[in-house]
N, C-alpha and C positions, 0 to 999 in steps of 0.2 A: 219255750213250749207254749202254743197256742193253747186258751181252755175255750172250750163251747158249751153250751147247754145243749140237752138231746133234740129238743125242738129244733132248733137250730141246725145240730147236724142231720136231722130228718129232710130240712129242707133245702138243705146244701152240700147232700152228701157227695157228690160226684167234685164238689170244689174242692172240697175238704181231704177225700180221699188223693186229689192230684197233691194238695204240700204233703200227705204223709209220703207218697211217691217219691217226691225231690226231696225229700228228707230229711220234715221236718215233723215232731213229734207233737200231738194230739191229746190235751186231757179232757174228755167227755163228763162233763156235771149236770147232778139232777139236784136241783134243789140246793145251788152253791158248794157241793160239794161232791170230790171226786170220785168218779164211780169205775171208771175203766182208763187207758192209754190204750193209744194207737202208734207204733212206732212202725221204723220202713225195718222192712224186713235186715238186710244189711247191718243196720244198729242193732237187732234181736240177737243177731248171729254174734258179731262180735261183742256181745254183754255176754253170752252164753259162753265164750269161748275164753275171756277174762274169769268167770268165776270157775271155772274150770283148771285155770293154772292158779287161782289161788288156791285152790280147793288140793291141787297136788301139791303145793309145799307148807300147805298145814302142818305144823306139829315139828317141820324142819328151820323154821325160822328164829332169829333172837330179837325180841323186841327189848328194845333199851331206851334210855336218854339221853337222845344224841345233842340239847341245850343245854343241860345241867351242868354245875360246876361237876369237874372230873376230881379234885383233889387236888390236884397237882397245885406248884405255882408259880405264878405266870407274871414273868417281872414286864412285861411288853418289851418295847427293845431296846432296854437298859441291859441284857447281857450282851451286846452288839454297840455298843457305845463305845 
């Protein structure tokens, strides 16, 4: 992600505005720090459209630990020897 200052993009708006075009995303700072984004429209849509199917299987999901020892135990492949 490109960052600019507003000055900046004041005076280079029409450049700036082509990479959010081809579809590259824009963070606008004032004073070293962020104040807005500019994404291409198509990335908007589909971040919209992901939080959207998370958003429908909320509350249907299991979260587990899928790293953790499970209990079990696990000779490696000493029962295959």
């Amino acid at each position: 992600m490109t960052a600019v200052n507003v000055t900046t993009l004041r005076q280079h708006l029409p450049a700036y505005l082509k990479q959010v075009q081809q579809g590259h995303e824009l963070s606008i700072t004032l004073h070293g720090k962020t104040i807005a984004r500019l994404v291409p429209e198509g990335a908007a849509l589909a971040r919209e459209a992901a939080r959207k199917r998370l958003e429908a299987v909320r509350g249907r999901m299991i979260i587990g630990d899928v790293l953790g020892p499970s209990g079990a135990h696990w000779s490696a492949d000493g029962d295959h020897l």
